[in-house]
C-alpha positions in Angstrom: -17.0 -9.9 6.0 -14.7 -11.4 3.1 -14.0 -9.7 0.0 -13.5 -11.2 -3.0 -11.1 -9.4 -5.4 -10.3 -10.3 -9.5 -9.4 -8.4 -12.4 -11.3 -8.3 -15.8 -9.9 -6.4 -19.0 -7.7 -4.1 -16.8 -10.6 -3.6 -13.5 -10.1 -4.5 -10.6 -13.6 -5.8 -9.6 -14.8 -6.1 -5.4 -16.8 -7.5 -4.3 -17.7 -7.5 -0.6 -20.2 -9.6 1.1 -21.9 -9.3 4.6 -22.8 -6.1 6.7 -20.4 -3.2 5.5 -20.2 -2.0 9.5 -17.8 -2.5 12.3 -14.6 -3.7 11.6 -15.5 -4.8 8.6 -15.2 -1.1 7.4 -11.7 -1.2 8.0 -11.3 -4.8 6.2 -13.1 -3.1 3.1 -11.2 0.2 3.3 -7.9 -2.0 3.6 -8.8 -4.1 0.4 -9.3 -1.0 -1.1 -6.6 1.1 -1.0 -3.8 -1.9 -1.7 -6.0 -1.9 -5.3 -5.7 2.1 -5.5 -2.0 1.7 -4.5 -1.4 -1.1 -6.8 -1.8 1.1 -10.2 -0.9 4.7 -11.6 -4.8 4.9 -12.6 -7.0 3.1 -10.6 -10.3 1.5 -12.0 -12.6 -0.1 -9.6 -15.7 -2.1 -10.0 -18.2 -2.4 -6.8 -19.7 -5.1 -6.7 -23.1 -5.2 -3.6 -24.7 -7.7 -4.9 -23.8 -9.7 -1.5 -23.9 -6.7 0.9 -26.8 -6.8 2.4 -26.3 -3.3 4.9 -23.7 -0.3 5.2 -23.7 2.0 7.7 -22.1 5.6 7.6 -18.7 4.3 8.1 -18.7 2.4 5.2 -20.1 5.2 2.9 -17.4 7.3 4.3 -14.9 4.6 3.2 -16.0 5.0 -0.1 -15.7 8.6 0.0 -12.1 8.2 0.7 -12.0 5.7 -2.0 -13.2 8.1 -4.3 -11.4 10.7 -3.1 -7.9 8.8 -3.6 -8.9 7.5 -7.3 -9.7 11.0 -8.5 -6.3 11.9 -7.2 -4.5 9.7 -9.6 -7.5 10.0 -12.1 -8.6 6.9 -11.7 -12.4 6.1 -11.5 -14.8 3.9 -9.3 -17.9 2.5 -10.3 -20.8 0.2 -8.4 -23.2 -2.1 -9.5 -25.8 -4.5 -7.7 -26.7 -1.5 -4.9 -29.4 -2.9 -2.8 -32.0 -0.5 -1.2 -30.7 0.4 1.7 -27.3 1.0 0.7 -28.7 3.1 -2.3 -31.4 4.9 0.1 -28.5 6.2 2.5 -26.4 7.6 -0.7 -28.8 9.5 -1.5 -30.0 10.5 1.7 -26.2 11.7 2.2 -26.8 13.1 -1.3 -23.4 11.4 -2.9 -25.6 9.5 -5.2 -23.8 11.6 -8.5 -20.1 11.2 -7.4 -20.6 7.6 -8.2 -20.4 5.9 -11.7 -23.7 3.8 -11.2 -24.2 0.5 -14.1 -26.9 -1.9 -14.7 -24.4 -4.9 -15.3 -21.0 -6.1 -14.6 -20.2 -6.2 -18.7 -21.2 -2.7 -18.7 -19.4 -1.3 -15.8 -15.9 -3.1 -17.1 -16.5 -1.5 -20.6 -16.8 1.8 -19.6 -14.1 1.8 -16.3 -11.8 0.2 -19.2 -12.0 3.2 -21.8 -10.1 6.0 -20.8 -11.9 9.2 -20.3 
């Protein structure tokens, strides 16, 4: 798995590609919390668009992603979350602690704005 990072207007935007299980869990988690580390108030833009399947591992890296943004009241958002991915959220009934959007110009917009 290979995750591309850039920044746009202040968010750092991921976006993973592949099957989010194995050791790419730990790749992801890794990319992750050098982005959290890297700023006082952390803004982060999922991208799934490539991820074609997560296991529980990898929803339980983004719990501790979200976990460690809140700390420094920072905020994570997702966009592009394929069925599956979406259908275990919800089954694990964390759909609401994430900031869902419908595009990337959205999703940068709002993680930009303080609130």
């Amino acid at each position: 798995m290979a995750t591309t990072i850039r920044q746009s207007d202040g968010v750092t935007i991921l976006e993973p590609s592949g099957k989010i299980m194995g050791t790419a869990v730990s790749e992801l988690r890794d990319a992750i919390t050098a982005q959290i580390d890297a700023t006082d108030t952390p803004r982060l833009l999922i991208n799934f668009e490539n991820v074609s399947m997560m296991d529980s591992s990898g929803l339980g890296t983004l719990m501790g992603a979200h976990v460690a943004a809140k700390r420094l009241d920072g905020r994570i958002g997702v966009i592009n979350v394929g069925k599956n991915i979406k259908n275990l959220i919800v089954r694990s009934r964390l759909v609401s602690i994430f900031e869902h959007y419908d595009s990337e110009e959205a999703a940068v917009s709002a993680l930009a704005n303080e609130s």
